[in-house]
Backbone bond lengths (Angstrom), bond angles and torsions (degrees), N, CA, C in turn:
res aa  C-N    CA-C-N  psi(-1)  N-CA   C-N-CA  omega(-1)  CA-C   N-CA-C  phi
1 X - - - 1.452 - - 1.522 110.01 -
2 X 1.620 116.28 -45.76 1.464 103.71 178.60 1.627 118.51 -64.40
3 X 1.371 103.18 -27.38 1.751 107.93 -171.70 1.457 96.19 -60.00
4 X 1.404 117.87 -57.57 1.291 137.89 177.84 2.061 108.69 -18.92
5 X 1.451 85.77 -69.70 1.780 117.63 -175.59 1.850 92.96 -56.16
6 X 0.962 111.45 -27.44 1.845 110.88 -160.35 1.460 110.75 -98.04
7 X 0.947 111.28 -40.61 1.835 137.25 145.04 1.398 106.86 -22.16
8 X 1.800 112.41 -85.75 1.437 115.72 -165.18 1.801 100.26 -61.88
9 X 1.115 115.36 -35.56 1.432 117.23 -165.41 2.072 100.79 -67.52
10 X 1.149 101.98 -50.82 1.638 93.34 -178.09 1.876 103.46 -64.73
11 X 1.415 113.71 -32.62 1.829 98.52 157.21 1.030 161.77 -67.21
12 X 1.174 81.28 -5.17 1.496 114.41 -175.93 1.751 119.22 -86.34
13 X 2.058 85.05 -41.07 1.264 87.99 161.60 1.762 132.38 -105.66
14 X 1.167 98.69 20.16 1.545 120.98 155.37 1.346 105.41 -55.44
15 X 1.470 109.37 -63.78 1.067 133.16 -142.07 1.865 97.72 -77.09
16 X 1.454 125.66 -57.88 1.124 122.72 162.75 1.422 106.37 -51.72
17 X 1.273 144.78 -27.52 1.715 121.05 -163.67 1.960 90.47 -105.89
18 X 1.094 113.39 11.62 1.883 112.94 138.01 0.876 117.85 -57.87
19 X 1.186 78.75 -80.88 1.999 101.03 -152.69 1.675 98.64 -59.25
20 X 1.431 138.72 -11.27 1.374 145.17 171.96 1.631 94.72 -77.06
21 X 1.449 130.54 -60.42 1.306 137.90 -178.23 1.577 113.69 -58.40
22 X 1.013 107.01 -45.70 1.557 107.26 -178.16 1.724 108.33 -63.64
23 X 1.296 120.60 -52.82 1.518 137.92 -159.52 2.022 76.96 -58.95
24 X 1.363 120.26 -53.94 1.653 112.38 -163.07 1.737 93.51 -71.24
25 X 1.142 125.11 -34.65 1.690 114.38 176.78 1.425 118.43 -62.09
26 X 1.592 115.47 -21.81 1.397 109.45 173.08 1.516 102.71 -60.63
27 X 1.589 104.63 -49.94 1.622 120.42 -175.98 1.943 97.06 -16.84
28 X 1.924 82.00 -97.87 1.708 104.16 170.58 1.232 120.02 3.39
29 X 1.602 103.84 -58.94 1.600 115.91 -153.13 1.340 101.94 -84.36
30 X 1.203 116.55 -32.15 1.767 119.90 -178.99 1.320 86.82 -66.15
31 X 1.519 144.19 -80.03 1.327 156.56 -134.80 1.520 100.21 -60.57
32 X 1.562 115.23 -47.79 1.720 112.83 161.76 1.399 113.69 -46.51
33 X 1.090 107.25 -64.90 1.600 119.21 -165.35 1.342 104.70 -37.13
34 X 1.790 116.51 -60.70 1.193 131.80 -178.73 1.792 122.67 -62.89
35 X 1.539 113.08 -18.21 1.438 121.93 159.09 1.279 112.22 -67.82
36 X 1.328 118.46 -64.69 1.529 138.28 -162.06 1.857 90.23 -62.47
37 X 1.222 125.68 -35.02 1.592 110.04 179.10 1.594 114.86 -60.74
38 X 1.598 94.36 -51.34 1.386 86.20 178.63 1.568 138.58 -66.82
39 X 1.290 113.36 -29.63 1.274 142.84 165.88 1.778 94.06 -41.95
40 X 1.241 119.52 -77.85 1.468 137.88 159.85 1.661 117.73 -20.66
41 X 0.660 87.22 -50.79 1.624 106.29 179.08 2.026 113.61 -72.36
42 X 1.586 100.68 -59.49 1.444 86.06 172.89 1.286 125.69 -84.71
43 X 1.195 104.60 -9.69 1.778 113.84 -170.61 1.854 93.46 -84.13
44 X 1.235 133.85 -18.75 1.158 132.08 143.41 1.714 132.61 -77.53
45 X 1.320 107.16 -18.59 1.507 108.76 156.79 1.491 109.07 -67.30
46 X 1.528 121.62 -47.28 1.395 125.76 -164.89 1.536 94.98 -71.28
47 X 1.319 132.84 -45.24 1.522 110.33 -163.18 1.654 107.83 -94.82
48 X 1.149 130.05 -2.85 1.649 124.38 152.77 0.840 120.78 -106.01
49 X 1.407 133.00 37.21 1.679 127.27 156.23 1.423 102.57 -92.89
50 X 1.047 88.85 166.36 1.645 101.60 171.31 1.518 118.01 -99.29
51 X 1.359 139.90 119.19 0.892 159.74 150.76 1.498 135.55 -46.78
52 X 1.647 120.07 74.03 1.333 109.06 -170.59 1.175 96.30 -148.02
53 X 1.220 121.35 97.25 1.660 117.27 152.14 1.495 128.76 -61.62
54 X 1.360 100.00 136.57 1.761 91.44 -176.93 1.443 98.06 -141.24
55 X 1.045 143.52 155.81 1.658 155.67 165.58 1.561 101.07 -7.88
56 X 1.315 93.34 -68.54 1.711 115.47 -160.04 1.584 105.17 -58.81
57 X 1.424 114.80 -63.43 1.356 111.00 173.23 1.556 111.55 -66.90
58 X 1.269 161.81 30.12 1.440 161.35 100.79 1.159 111.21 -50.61
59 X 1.379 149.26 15.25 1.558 139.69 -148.60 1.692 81.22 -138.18
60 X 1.537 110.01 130.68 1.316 97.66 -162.28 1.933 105.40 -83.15
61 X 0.629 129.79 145.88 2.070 139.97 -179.27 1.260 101.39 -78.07
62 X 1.456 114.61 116.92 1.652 132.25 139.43 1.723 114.30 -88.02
63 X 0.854 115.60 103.51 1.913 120.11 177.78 1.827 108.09 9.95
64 X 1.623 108.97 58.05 1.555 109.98 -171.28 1.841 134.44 74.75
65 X 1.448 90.13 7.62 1.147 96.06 -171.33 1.540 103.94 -124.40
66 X 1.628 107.40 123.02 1.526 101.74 -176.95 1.316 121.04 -59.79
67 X 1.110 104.12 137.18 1.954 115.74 -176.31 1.887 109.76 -46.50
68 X 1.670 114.86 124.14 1.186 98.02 -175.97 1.515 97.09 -125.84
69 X 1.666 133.84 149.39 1.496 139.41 -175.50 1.454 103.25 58.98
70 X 1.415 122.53 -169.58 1.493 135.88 -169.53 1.453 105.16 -68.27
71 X 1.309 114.44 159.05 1.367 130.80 179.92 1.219 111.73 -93.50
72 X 1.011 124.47 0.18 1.606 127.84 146.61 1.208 129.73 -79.74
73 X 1.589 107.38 129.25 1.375 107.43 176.99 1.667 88.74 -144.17
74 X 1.994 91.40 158.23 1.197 104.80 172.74 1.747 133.35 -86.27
75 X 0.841 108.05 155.58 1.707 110.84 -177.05 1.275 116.42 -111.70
76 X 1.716 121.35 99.58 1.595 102.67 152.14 1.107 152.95 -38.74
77 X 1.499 121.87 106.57 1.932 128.32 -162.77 1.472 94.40 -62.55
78 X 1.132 132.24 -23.92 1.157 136.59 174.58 1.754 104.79 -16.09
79 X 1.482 89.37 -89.27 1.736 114.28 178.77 1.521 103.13 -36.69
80 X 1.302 115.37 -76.84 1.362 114.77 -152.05 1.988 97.18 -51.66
81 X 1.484 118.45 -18.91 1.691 106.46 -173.48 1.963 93.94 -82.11
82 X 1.200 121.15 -39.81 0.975 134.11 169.93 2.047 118.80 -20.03
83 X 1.625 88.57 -67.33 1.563 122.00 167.17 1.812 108.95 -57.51
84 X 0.914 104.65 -44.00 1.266 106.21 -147.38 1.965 98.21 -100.06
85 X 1.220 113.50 9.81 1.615 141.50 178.26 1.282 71.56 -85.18
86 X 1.716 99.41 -80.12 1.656 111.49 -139.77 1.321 117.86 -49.13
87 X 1.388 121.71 -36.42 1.364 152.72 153.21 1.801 97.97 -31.32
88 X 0.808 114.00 -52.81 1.420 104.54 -170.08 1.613 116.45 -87.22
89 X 0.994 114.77 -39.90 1.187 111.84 162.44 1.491 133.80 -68.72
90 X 1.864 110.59 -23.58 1.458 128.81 156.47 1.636 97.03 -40.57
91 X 1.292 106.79 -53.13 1.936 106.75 -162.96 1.640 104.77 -58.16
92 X 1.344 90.91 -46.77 2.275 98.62 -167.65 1.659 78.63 -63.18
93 X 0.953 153.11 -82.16 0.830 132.25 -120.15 1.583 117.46 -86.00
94 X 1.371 108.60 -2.78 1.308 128.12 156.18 1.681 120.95 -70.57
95 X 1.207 111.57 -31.78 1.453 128.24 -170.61 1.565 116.90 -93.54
96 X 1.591 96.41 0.87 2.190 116.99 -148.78 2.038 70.27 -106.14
97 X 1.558 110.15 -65.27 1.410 97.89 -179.19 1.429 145.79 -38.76
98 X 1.515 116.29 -32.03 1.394 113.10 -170.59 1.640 102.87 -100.92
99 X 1.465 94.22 -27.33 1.884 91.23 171.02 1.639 106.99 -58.15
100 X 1.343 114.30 -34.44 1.356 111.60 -170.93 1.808 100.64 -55.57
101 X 1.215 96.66 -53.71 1.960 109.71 -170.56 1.719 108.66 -47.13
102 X 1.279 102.72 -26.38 2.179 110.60 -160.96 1.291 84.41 -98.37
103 X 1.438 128.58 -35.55 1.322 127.64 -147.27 2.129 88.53 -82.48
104 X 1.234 101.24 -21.42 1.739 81.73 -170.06 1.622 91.73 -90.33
105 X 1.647 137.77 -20.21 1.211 116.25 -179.64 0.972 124.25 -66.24
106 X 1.517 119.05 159.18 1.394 116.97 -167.49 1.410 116.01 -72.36
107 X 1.551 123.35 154.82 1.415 113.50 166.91 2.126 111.04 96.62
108 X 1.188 81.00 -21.76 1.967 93.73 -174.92 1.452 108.96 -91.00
109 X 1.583 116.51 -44.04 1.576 127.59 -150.60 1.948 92.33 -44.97
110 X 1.193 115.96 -75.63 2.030 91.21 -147.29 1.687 103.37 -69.82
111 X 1.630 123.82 -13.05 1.672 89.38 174.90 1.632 112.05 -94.58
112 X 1.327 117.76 -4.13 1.631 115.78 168.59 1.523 103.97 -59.82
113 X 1.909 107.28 -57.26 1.216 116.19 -164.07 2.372 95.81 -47.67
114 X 1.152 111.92 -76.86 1.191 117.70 -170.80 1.656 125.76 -35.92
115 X 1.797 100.44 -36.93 1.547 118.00 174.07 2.035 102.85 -60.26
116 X 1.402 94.63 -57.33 1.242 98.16 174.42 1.708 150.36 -53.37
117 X 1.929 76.82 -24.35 2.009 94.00 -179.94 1.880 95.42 -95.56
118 X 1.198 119.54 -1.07 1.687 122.83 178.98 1.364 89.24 -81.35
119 X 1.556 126.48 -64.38 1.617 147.22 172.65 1.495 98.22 10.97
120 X 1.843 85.21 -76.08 1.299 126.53 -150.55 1.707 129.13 -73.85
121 X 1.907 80.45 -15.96 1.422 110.78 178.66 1.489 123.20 -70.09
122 X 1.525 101.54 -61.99 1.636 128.81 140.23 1.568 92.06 -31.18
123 X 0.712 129.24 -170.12 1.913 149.75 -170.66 1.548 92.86 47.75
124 X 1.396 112.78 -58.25 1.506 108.70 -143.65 1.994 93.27 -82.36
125 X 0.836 98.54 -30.81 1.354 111.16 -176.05 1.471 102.76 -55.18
126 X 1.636 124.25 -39.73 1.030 142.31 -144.20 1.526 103.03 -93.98
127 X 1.656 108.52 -35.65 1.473 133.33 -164.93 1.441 89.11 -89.72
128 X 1.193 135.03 -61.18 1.756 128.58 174.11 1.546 109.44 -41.90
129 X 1.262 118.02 -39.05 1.392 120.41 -166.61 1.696 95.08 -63.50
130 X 1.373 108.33 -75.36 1.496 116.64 159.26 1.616 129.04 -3.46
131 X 1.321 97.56 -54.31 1.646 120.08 -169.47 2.112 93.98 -75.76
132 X 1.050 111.48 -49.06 1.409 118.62 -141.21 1.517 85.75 -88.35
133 X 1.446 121.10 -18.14 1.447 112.71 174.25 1.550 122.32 -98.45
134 X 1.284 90.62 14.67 1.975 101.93 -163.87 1.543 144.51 73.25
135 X 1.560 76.27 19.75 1.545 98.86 -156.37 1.929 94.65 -56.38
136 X 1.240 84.17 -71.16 1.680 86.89 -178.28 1.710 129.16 -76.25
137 X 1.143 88.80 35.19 1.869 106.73 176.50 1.807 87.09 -98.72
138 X 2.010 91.57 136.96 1.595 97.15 -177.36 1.419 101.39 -109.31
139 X 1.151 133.48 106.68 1.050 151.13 -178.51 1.052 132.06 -124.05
């Protein structure tokens, strides 16, 4: 009777570590599917294009306007700190939403609230640092 009892129980959990394996093989199988399209896709761009190099198309394109001096140019770091603010605060403010959702269930409110004002602490702390180095002076 116990072998019996020990039996259904290891099938049972066969049976759950399937249906766990299978649900990630759909994964897999989508993730092929979705390689093999693209693969499909350019390897049919590559064999019906047309193929013709000529002078003109080797000459590198500015928006119609023939290329004039070196192809180097410089970039203000400006922007990219600019971006890369916004970027950060894009995230808090991703992270501001679901605390909001836990924060109304019952039983959560003062250590979400406290996890969240540390959060918030970090950022601002982060944004003074920013400020005090000139970061965000537009100049």
């Amino acid at each position: 009777m116990r072998e019996t009892l020990g039996d259904s129980a290891v099938a049972a959990g066969h049976v759950v570590a399937a249906g766990y394996f299978r649900s990630y093989s759909v994964v897999g199988l989508l993730a092929v599917v979705g390689v093999l399209f693209v693969a499909v896709a350019f390897g049919a761009g590559r064999l019906l294009r047309p193929v013709v190099p000529t002078p003109e198309k080797l000459l590198t394109y500015e928006c119609g306007v023939d290329p004039v001096g070196e192809g180097w140019a410089h970039t203000q770091v400006r922007y990219y700190v600019y971006a890369f603010l916004y970027v950060i605060f894009a995230v808090d403010s991703i992270f501001l939403f679901p605390w909001a959702t836990v924060f109304a269930a019952p039983g959560y409110g003062a250590a979400t609230l406290v996890e969240m004002f540390v959060f918030l602490g970090f950022l601002a702390v982060g944004l003074l640092y920013a400020y005090k180095k000139g970061v965000l002076a537009w100049t």
